[in-house]
C-alpha positions in Angstrom: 11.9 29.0 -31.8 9.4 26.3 -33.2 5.9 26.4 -31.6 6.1 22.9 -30.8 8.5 23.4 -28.1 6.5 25.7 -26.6 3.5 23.1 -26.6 4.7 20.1 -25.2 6.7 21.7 -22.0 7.2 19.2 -19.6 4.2 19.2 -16.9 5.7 19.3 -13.2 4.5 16.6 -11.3 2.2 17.8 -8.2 3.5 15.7 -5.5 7.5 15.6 -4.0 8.8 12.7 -1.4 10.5 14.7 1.2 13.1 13.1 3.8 11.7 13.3 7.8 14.1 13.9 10.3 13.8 13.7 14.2 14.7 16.3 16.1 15.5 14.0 19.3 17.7 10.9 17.8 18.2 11.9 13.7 15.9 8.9 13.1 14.9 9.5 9.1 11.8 8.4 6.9 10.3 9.7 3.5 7.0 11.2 3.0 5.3 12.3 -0.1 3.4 15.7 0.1 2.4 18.1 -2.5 4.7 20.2 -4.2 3.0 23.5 -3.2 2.5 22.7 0.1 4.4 24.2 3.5 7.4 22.0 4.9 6.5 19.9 6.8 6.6 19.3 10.7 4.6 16.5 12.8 4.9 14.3 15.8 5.3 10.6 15.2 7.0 8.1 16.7 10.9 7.6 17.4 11.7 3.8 17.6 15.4 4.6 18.3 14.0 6.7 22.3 10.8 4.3 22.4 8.8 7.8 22.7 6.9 10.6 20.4 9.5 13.1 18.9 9.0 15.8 16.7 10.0 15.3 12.6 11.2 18.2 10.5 11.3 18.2 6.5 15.0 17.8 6.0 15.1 18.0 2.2 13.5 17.0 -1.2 14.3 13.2 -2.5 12.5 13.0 -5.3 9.3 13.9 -7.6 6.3 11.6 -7.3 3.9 11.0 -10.3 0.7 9.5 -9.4 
């Protein structure tokens, strides 16, 4: 093994984008959080039942570099 290989390993990127989904209607968004970070839940808006509704993090889409 050269020791250049083991010199320019790839650097993971710090932030993912992470697909929302709504626990009410199955309404989906993206939102980018950090790569070490707990899944995420929140409350936001549904425009498909007019009302809040909780979102759960459904799965990873995607690495973000800033």
């Amino acid at each position: 093994m050269f020791l250049t290989n083991i010199l320019l390993k790839k650097v993971k990127s710090k932030h993912i984008m992470v697909q929302m989904e709504s626990l009410v209607s199955g309404h989906k968004f993206n939102k980018i959080r950090e790569r070490l970070a707990d899944k995420l839940e929140l409350v936001r808006f549904d425009p498909f039942i007019q009302q809040d509704s909780v979102y759960r993090e459904k799965k990873r889409v995607r690495s973000m570099k800033f």
